[in-house]
ROSEMI-421368 format. One line per 8 residues: number of its first residue (from 1); their letters; for each residue x, y, z of C-alpha. Coordinates in Angstrom, 2 decimals. Layout:
<sites>
NUM) a) X Y Z; ...
</sites>
This chain:
<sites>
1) xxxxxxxx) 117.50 98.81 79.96; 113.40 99.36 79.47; 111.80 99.66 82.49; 107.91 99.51 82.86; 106.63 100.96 86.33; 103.26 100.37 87.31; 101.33 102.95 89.97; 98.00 104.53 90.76
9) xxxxxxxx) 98.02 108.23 89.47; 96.89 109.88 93.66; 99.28 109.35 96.11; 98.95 110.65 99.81; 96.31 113.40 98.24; 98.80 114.22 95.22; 99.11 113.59 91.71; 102.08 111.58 91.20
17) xxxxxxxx) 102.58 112.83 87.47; 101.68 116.94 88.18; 103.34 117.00 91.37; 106.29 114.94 90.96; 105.35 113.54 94.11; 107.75 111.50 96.65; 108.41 107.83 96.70; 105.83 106.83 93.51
25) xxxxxxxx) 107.59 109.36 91.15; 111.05 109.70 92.14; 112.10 105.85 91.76; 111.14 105.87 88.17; 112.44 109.47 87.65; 115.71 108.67 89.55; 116.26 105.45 87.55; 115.73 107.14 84.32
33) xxxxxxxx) 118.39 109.55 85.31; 121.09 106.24 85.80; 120.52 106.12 81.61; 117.39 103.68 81.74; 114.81 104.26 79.52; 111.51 104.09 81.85; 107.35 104.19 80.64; 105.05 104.60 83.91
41) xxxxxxxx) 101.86 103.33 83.41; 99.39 104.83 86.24; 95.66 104.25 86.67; 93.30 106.94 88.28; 90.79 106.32 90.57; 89.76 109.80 91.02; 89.66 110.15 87.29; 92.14 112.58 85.98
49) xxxxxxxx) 92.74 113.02 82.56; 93.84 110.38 80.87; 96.70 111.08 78.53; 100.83 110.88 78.09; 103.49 113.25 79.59; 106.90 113.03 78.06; 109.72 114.43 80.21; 112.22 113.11 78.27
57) xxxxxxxx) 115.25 115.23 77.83; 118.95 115.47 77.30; 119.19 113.48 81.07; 116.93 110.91 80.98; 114.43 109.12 79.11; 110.60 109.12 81.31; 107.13 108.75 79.78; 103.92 108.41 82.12
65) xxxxxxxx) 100.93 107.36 80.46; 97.14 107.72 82.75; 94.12 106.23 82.43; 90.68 106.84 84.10; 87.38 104.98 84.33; 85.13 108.33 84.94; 81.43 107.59 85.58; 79.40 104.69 84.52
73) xxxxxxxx) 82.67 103.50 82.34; 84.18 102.57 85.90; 83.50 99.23 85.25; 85.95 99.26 82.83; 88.41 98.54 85.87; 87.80 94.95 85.10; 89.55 95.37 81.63; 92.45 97.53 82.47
81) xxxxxxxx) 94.58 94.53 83.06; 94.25 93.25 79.80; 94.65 96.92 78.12; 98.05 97.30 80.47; 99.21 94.49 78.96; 98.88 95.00 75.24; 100.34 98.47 76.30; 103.47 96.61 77.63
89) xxxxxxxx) 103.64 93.65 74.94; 104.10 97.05 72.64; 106.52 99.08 74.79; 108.41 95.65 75.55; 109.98 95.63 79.15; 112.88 94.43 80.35; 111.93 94.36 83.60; 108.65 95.43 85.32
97) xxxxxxxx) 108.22 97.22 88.76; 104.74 97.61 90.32; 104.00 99.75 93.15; 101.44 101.33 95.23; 98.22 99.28 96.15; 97.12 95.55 95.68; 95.81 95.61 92.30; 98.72 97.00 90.97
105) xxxxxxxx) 100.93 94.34 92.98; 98.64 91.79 91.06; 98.76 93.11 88.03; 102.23 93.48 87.85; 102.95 90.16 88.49; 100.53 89.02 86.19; 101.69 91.21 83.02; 105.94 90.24 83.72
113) xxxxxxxx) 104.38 86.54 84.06; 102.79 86.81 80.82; 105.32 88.73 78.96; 108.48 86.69 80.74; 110.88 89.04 82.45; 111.42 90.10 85.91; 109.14 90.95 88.10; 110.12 93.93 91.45
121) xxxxxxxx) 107.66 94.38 94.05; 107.54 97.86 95.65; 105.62 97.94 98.91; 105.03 101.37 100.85; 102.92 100.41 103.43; 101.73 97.11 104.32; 98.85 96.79 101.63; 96.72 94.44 104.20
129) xxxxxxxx) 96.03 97.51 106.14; 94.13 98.93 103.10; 90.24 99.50 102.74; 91.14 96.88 99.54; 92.41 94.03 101.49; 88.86 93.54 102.89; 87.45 92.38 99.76; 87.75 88.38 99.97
137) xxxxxxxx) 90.75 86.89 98.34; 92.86 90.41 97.86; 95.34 88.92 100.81; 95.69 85.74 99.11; 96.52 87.69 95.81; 98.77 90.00 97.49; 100.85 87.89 98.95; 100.76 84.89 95.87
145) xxxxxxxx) 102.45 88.06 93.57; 104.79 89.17 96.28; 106.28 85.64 96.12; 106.27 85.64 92.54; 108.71 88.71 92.92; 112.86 88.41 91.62; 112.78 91.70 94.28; 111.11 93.12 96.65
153) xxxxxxxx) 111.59 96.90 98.05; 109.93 97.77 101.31; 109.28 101.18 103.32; 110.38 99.52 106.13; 112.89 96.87 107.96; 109.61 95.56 110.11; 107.57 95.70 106.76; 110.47 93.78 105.23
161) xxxxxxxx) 110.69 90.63 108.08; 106.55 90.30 107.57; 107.31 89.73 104.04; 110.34 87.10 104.91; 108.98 85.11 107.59; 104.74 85.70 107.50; 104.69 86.10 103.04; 107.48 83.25 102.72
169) xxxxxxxx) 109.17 85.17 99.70; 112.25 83.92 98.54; 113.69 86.66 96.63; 116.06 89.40 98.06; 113.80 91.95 100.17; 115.20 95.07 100.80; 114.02 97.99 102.76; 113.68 101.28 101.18
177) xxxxxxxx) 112.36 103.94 103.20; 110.85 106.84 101.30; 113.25 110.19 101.73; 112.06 113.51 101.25; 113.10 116.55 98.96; 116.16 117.91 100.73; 115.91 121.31 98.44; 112.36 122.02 100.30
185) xxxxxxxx) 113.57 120.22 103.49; 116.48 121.77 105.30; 117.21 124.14 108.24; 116.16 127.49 108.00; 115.84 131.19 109.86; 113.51 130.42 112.56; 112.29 134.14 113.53; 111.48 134.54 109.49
193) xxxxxxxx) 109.65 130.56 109.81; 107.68 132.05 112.94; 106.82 135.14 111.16; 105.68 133.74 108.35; 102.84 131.67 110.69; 102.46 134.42 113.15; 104.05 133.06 115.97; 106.11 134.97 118.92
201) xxxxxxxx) 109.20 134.69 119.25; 109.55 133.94 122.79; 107.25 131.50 123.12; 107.72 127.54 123.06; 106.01 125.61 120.27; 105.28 122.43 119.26; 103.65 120.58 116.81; 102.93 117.99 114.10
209) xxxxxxxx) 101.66 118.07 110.30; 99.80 115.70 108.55; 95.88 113.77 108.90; 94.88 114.92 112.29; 93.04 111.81 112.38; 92.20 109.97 115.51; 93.47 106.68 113.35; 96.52 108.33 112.73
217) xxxxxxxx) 97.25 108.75 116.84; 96.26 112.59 117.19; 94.28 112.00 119.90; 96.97 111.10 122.11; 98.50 114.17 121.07; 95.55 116.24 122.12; 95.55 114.48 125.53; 99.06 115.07 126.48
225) xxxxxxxx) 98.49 119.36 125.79; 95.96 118.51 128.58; 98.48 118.09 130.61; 100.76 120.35 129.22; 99.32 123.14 129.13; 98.79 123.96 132.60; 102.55 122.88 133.54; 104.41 124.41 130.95
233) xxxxxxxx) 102.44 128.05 130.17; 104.96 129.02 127.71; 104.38 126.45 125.39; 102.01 126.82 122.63; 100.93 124.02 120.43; 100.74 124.06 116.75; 99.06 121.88 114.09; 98.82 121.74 110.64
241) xxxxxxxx) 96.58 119.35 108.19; 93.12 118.20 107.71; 91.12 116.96 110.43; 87.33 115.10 110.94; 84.67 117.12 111.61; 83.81 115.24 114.65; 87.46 115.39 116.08; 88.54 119.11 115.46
249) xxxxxxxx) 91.89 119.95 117.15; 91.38 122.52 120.37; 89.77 125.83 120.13; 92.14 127.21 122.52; 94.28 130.73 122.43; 97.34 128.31 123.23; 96.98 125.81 119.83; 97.52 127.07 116.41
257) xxxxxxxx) 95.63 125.45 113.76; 97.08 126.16 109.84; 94.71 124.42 107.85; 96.16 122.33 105.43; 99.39 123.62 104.30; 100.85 123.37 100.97; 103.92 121.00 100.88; 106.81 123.68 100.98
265) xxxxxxxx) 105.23 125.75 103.30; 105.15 121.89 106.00; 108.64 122.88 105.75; 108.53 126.49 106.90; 106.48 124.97 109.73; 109.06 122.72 110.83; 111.53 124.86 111.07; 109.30 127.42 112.92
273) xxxxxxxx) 108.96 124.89 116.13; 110.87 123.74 118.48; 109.64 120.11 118.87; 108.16 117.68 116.54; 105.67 115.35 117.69; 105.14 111.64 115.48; 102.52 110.06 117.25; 101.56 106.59 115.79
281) xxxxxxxx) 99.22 103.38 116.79; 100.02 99.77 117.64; 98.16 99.01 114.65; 99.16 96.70 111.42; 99.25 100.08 109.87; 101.81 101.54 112.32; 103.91 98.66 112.94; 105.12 98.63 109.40
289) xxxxxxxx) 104.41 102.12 107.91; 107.28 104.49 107.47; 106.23 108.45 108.19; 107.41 110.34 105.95; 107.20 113.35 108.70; 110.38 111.96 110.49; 112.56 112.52 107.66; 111.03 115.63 106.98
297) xxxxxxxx) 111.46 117.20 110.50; 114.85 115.64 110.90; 115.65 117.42 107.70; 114.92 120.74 108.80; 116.84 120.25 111.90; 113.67 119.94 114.21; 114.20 118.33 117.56; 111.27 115.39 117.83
305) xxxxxxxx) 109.34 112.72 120.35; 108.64 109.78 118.76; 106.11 106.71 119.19; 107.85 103.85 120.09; 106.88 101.88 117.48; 107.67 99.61 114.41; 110.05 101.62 111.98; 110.43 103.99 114.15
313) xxxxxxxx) 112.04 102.11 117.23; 114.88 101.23 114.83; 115.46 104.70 113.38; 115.83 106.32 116.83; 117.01 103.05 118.89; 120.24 105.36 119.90; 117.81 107.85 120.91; 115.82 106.21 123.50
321) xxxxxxxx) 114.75 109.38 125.45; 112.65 110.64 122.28; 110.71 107.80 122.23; 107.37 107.74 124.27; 105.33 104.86 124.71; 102.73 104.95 121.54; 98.91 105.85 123.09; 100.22 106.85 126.18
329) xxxxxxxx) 99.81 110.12 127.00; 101.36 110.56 130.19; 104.62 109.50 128.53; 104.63 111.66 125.67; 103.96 114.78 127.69; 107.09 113.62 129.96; 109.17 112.95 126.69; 107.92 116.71 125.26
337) xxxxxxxx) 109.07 118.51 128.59; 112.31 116.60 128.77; 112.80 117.72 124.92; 112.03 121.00 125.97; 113.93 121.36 129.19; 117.02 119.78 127.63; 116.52 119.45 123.70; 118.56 116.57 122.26
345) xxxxxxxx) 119.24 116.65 118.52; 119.38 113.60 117.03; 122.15 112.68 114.58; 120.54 110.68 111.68; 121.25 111.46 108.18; 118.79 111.62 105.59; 119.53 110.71 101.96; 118.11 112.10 99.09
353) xxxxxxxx) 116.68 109.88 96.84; 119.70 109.73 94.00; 121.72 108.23 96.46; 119.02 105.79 97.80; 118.33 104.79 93.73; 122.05 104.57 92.68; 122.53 101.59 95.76; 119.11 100.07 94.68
361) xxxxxxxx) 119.79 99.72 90.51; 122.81 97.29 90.44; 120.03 94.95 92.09; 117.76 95.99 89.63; 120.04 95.39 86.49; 121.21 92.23 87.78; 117.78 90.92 87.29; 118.07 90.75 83.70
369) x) 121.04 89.02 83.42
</sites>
């Protein structure tokens, strides 16, 4: 079967083609290995160079194709629709999926519409939370070419039920959380993890990774060490990612700060602490996003506290004493010195993402029958 997937080319700071990056790469990749023959059609907005990359080979057959609007030629955007489409009325789809942002959503829709095949929605993150969703009539859009969907994949079960009962869509909705590498993420030597960082090893340490952002829910991170830090002198706090100048993280001999890491080395850092720490906000954001950190950490073994929130109260709903009540910091310093005191590892298995694809593409195929 031809596939056509549709994507911007950045995706949570990386280049989906160059880095063979998580959730936008690997469902086109991993379908092409099942013996489909997939094109990926991605649009920069940070203008990388345009061109094709083949990776065809004796396994599968996967072309991405990029284009960029650089300078004044930005308003080209306005065309790119219509150029997708002559692309696809050449390259002749059986089916097209369209992931990533609203326009893409939009124009997916649009181009199966026009060239009369079956349209798959891929949603990883509730797209009205986006900067784009403030510009009038991108909700209304959104949610008119979600309903025009045969499919719709979702990062989460929350994220799925909006799109049910608030979006109305009839087709089958199925959530799809994004997985993580399991050859980069997986247990490891601890001492030779701490090392690595610089870190004792007869100290206590926790942590997180990612946008230390107050938007993102650091800040009740940094007021639960507050409190921590005088009660438990043994623990040391550890953080890893880029931050806002007018928010740093603590200047303190007791907190670590890594910079931003490259991805492989997020996993060293996991399995250098002894406590994980996914702090997100009640906000439309965090009631239907999926972090990919949780995976991650649970991947490398890494005991974790939790915000008690959206995705996240289903994936550790048998673990009740890891979650902590999301913004409150009182409660997640409780939930870190319980962790501590009496660590409980939590028993969830992760899938790579063959095994998430291979359930998905009998849904996918059926669509063009």
């Amino acid at each position: 079967m031809k596939i056509a997937f549709l994507c911007k080319r950045q995706y949570m700071s990386k280049d989906v083609i160059l880095d063979k990056y998580a959730r936008l790469y690997e469902i086109p990749n991993q379908l092409a290995h099942l013996g489909h023959q997939v094109e990926c059609f991605c649009l920069s907005y940070q203008s990388h160079h345009e061109g094709t990359w083949d990776e065809s080979n004796h396994e599968k057959k996967l072309i991405w194709h990029s284009k960029s609007y650089k300078g004044l030629k930005k308003l080209g955007l306005f065309t790119y629709p219509f150029l997708l489409l002559q692309q696809l009325k050449q390259y002749q789809p059986d089916i097209v999926i369209a992931a990533s942002d609203i326009p893409h959503i939009v124009w997916g829709a649009w181009c199966a519409k026009q060239l009369k095949v079956p349209f798959i929605a891929d949603l990883y993150d509730n797209f009205e939370g986006f900067g784009q969703a403030r510009i009038p009539g991108m909700k209304h859009l959104l949610r008119q070419a979600v309903c025009q969907a045969q499919l719709v994949t979702t990062t989460s079960q929350p994220l799925a039920e909006l799109v049910i009962h608030d979006y109305a869509a009839q087709a089958k909705v199925v959530s799809l959380p994004s997985t993580v590498d399991l050859t980069t993420f997986r247990s490891g030597n601890k001492s030779n993890a701490r090392e690595r960082f610089g870190l004792l090893p007869n100290k206590q340490y926790i942590g997180t990774a990612g946008g230390l952002y107050k938007d993102k829910g650091v800040e009740v991170i940094y007021q639960a060490w507050e409190k921590l830090k005088h009660e438990m002198p043994n623990v040391h706090l550890v953080l890893a990612g880029p931050y806002q100048p007018d928010y740093p993280p603590p200047a303190e001999e007791r907190v670590h700060y890594l910079g931003s890491l490259a991805h492989h080395e997020i996993s060293t850092l996991f399995q250098a602490l002894d406590l994980g720490i996914i702090s997100i906000l009640d906000t439309p954001f965090g009631r239907y996003c999926f972090p990919q950190k949780a995976y991650e950490m649970l991947a490398c073994d890494l005991p974790v506290v939790v915000a008690n929130i959206g995705e996240m109260s289903y994936l550790f709903r048998d673990s009740p004493q890891v979650l902590f009540q999301t913004g409150n910091a009182n409660d997640l310093a409780s939930k870190i010195q319980q962790q501590l005191q009496s660590p409980q590892q939590q028993s969830i298995a992760v899938e790579d993402w063959a095994t998430i694809i291979q359930r998905l593409e009998p849904m996918i195929t059926a669509l063009k029958f």
